[in-house]
DRENKOLZA-833028 format. One record per residue (C-alpha): residue number from 0; x, y, z. Coordinates in nm, 2 decimals, decimal comma. Each point is the difference from the previous one (the first is absolute). Example, Ala and Ser with C-alpha at 12.3 -4.5 7.8 and 13.67 -1.06 7.14 Angstrom:
BEGIN
<0; <1,23; -0,45; 0,78>>
<1; <0,14; 0,34; -0,07>>
END
This chain:
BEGIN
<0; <15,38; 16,02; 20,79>>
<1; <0,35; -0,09; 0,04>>
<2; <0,23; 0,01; 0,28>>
<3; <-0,25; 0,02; 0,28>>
<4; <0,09; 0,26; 0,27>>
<5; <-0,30; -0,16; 0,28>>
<6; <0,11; -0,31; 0,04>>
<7; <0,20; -0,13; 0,32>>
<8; <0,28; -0,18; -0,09>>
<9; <0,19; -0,30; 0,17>>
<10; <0,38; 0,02; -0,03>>
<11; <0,12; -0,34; 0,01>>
<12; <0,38; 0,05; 0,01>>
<13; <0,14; 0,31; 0,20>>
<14; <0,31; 0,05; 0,21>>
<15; <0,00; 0,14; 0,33>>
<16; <0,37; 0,13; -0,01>>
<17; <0,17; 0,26; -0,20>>
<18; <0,34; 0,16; -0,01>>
<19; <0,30; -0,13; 0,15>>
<20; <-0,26; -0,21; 0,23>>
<21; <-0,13; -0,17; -0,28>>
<22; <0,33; -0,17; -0,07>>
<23; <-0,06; -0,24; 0,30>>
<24; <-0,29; -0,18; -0,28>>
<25; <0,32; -0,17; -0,14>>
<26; <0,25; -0,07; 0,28>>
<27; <-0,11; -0,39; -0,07>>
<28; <0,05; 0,03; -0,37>>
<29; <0,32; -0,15; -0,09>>
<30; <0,05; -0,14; -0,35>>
<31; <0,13; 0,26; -0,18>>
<32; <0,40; -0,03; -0,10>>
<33; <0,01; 0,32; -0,18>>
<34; <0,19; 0,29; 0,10>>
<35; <-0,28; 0,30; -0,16>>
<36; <-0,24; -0,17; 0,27>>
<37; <0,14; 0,09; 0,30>>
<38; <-0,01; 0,40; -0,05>>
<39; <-0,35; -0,02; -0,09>>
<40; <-0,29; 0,09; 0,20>>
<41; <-0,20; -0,33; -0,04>>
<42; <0,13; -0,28; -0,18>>
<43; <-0,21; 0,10; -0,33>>
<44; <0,07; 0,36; -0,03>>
<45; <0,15; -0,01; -0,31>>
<46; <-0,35; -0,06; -0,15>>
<47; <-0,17; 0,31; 0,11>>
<48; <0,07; 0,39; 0,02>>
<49; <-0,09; 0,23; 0,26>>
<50; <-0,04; -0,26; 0,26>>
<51; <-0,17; 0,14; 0,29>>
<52; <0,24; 0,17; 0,24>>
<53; <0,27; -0,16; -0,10>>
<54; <0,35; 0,18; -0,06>>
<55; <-0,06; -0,03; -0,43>>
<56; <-0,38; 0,17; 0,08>>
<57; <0,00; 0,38; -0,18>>
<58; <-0,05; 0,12; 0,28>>
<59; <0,22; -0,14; 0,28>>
<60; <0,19; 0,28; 0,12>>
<61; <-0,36; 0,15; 0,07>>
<62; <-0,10; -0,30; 0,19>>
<63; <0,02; -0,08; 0,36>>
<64; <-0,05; -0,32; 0,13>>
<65; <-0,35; -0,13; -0,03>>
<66; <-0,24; -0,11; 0,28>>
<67; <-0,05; -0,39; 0,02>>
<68; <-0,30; -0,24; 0,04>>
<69; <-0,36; 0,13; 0,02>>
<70; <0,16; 0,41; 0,03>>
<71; <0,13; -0,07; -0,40>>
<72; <-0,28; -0,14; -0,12>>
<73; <-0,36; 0,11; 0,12>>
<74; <0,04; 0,36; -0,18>>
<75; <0,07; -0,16; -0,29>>
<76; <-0,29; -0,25; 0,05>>
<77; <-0,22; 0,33; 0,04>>
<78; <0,18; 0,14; -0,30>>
<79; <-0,12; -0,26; -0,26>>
<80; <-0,31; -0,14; 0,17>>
<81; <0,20; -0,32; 0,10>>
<82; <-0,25; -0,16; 0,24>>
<83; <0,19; -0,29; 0,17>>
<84; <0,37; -0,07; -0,08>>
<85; <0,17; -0,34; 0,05>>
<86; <0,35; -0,04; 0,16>>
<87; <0,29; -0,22; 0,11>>
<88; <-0,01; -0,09; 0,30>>
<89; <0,17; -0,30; 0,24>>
<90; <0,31; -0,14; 0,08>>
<91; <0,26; 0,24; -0,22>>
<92; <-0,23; 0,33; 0,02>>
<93; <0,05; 0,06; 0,37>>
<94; <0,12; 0,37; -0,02>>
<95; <-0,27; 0,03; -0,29>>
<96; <-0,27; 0,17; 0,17>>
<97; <-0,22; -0,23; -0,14>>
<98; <-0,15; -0,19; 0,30>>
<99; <-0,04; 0,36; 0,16>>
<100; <-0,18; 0,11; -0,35>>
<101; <-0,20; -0,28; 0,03>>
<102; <-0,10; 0,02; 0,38>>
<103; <-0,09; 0,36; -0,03>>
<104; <-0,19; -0,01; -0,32>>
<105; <-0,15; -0,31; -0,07>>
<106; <-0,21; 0,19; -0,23>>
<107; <0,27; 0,07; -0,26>>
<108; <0,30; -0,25; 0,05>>
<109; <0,01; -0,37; -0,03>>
<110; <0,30; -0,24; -0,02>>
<111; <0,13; -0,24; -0,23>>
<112; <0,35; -0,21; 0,16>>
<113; <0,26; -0,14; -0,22>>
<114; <0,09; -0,33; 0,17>>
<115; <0,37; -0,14; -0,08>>
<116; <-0,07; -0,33; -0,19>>
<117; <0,31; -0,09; 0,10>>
<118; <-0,10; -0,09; 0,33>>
<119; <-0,29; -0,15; -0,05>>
<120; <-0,13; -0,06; 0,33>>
<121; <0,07; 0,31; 0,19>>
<122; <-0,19; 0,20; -0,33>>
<123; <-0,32; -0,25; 0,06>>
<124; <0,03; 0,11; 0,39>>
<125; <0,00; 0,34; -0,10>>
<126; <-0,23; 0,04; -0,25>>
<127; <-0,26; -0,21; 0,21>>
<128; <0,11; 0,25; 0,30>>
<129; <-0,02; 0,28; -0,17>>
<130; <-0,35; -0,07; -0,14>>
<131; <-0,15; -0,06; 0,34>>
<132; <0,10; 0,30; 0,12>>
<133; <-0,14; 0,18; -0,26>>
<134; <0,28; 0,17; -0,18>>
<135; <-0,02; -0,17; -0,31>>
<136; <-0,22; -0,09; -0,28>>
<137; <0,25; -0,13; -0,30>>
<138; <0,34; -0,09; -0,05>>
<139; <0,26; 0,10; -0,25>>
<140; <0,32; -0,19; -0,19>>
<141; <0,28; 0,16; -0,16>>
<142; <0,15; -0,40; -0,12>>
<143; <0,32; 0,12; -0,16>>
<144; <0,08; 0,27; 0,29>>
<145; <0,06; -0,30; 0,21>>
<146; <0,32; -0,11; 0,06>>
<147; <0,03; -0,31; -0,04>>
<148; <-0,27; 0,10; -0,32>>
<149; <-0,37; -0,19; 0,06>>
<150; <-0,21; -0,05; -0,32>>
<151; <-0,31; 0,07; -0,04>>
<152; <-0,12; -0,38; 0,01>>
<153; <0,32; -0,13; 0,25>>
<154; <-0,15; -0,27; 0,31>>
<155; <0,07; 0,26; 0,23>>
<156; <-0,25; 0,31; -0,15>>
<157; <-0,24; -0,27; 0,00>>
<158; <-0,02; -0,04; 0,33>>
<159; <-0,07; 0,36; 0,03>>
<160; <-0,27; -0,03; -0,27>>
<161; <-0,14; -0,27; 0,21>>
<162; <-0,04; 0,22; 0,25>>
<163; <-0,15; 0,31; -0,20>>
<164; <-0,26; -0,23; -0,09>>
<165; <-0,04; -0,13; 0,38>>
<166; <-0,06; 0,34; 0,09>>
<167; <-0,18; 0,15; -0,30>>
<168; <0,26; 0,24; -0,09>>
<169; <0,15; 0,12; -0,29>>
<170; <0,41; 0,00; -0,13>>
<171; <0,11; 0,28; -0,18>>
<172; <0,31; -0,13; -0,18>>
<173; <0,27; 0,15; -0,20>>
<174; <0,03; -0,16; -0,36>>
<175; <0,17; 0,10; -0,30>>
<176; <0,32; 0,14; -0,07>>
<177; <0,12; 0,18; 0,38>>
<178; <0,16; 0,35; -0,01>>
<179; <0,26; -0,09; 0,25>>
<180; <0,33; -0,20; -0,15>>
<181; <-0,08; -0,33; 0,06>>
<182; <-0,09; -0,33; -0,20>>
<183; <-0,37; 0,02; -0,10>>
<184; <-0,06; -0,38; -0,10>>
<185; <-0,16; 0,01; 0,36>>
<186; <-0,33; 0,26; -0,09>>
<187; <-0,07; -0,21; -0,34>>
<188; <-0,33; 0,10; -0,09>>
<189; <-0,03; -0,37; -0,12>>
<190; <0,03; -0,14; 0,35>>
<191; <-0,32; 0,14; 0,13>>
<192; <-0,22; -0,24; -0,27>>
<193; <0,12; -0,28; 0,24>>
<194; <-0,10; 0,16; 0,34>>
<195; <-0,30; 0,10; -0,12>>
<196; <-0,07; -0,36; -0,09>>
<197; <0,11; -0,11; 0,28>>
<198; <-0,23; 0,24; 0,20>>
<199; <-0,32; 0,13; -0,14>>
<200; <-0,08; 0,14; 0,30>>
<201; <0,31; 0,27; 0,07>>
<202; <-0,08; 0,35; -0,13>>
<203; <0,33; 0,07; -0,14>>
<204; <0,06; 0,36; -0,11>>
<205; <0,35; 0,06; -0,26>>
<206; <0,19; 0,32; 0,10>>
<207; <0,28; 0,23; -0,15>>
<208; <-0,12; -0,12; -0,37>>
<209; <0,04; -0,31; -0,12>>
<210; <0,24; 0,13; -0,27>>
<211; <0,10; -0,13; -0,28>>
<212; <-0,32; -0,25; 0,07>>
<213; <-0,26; 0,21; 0,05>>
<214; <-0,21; -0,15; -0,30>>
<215; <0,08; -0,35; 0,14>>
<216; <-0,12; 0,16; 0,35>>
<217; <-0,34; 0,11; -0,22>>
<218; <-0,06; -0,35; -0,11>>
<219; <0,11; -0,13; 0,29>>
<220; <-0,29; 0,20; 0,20>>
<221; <-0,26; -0,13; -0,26>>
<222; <0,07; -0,34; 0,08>>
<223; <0,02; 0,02; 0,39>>
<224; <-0,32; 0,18; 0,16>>
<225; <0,23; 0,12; 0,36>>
<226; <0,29; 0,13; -0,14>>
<227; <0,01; 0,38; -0,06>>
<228; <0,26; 0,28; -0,13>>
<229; <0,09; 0,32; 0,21>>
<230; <0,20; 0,29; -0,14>>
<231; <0,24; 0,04; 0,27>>
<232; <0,33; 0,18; -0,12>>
<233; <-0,14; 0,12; -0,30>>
<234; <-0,07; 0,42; -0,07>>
<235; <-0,33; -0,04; -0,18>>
<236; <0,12; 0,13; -0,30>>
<237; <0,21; -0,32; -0,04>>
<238; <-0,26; -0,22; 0,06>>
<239; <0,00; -0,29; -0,24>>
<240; <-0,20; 0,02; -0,31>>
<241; <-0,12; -0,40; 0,03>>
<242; <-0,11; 0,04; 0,37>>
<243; <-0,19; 0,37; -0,08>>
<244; <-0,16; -0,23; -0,32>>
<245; <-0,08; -0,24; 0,24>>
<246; <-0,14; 0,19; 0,28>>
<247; <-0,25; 0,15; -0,31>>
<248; <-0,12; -0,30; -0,10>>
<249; <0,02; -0,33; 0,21>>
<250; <0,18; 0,12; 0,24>>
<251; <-0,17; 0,28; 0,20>>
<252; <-0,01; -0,19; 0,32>>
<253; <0,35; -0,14; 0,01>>
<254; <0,22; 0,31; -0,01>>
<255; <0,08; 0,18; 0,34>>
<256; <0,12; 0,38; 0,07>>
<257; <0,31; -0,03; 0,20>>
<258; <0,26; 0,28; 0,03>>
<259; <0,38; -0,01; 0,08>>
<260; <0,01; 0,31; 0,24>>
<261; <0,23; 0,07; 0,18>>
<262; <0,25; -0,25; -0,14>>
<263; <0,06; 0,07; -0,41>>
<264; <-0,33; 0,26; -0,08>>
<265; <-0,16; 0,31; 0,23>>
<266; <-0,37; -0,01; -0,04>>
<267; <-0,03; 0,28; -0,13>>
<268; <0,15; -0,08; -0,29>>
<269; <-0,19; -0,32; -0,03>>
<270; <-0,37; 0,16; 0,03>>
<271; <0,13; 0,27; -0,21>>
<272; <0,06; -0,24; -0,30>>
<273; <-0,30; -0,25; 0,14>>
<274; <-0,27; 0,23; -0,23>>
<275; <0,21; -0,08; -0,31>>
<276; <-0,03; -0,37; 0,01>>
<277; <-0,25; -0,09; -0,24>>
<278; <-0,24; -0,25; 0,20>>
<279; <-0,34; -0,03; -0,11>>
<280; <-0,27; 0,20; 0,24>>
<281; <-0,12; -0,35; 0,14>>
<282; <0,34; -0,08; 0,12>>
<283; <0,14; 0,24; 0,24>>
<284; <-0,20; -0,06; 0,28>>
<285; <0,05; -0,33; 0,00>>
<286; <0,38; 0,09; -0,08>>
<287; <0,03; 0,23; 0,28>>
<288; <-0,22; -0,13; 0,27>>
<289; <-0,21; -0,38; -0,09>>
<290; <0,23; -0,22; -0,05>>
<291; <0,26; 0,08; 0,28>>
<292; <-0,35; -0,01; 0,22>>
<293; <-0,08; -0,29; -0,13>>
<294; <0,34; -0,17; 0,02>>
<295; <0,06; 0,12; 0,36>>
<296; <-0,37; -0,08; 0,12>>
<297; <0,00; 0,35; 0,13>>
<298; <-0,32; 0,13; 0,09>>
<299; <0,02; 0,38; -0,10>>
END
């Protein structure tokens, strides 16, 4: 069978601004010291080529400035049978488009916020606010992005895990080396054994890798039934060989699509290199679609 063309996929990490807009995603990212970083794009850029209408794309001088929010996505949605897309949205995505997308297509977009662990109260406040009015269903953590850095298993993200679990939500956290210049002690794939101890409950989903610890992620996901592996920031083709074994074997229900579109990878080259991935026929509906339904209790 292979790469199946009829089933409706769930994007689980998209970005609802591109261009010269989409440098507002990292006005609160401030660790870096190097001097490289400042020129580039987005604070990883010298991990990826051709990124997406960005001044180093092949094309640039062809390009005009993209539209934002729901206008940028939705005819790529259509393009690659993307059925319902999920998106950053909160305090920090204001110009984002991404309540508007959500408001007008409830259909296609949902939101996932990335609190501030920093301030631990006011990210409770709004997560719980956020939640009740419907604009999210998950969170997300980038721990060494933060400045000061927050570890995976610091007091403060688990009062944020606390609350996932309060209101049956999922985290979607960074771990692994990060691309941007910064200390990565923070995204320790070690650290989530203790969390995951700690809370049985949370539905914890790994994203951008879990490099160089992606077999320690594998065993890691055998041990602990709600933790789960997304392959956010990856092209397909550099997906890594011990979580495609695992996927094939133990691991089909564990091992979520997610893209990295518009911020490192345009989609197209992403389902253009999806086919070659060599997942067993049993797994890529659950890759693609199942388990991000089941994760996000969406009814779809």
């Amino acid at each position: 069978m292979g790469f199946p063309k009829d089933v409706r996929v769930i994007e689980t990490m998209i970005g609802t601004r591109a261009g010269e807009t989409a440098k507002l995603n990292y006005e609160n990212l401030t660790g870096m010291k190097d001097k490289e970083t400042e020129g580039f794009n987005f604070p990883a850029q010298y991990m990826f080529k051709d990124v997406p209408w960005s001044d180093q794309a092949r094309n640039f001088e062809e390009q005009a400035e993209p539209p934002q929010g729901a206008d940028l996505l939705l005819p790529y949605m259509e393009k690659h049978n993307i059925e319902v897309s999920m998106i950053g949205v909160g305090p920090g995505q204001e110009r984002s488009g991404a309540r508007e997308a959500i408001d007008q297509h409830p259909d296609r977009f949902i939101g996932c916020h990335e609190p501030d662990p920093n301030d631990v109260m006011g990210s409770i406040r709004d997560i719980k606010r956020l939640h009740s009015e419907g604009y999210i269903r998950a969170i997300s953590a980038f721990p060494a992005g933060r400045n000061p850095q927050v570890p995976i298993d610091d007091p403060k993200m688990y009062a944020l895990y606390a609350t996932c679990v309060e209101l049956d939500i999922p985290i979607f956290c960074c771990a692994g080396i990060p691309g941007p210049r910064v200390p990565f002690e923070a995204q320790h794939v070690k650290l989530i054994d203790s969390v995951m101890y700690d809370f049985p409950d949370l539905r914890f989903v790994t994203r951008h890798g879990c490099e160089p610890w992606e077999e320690l992620a594998v065993k890691l996901m055998l041990k602990w039934p709600n933790l789960y592996y997304s392959t956010s920031a990856f092209a397909p083709k550099y997906y890594p060989e011990a979580i495609i074994n695992y996927a094939n074997t133990r691991g089909a229900e564990k091992i979520l699509y997610a893209g990295y579109f518009p911020m490192g990878l345009h989609i197209d080259t992403i389902f253009d290199q999806l086919p070659s991935v060599p997942f067993r026929d049993h797994v890529w509906s659950k890759f693609l679609r199942e388990n991000a339904a089941r994760v996000l209790k969406l009814e779809v």
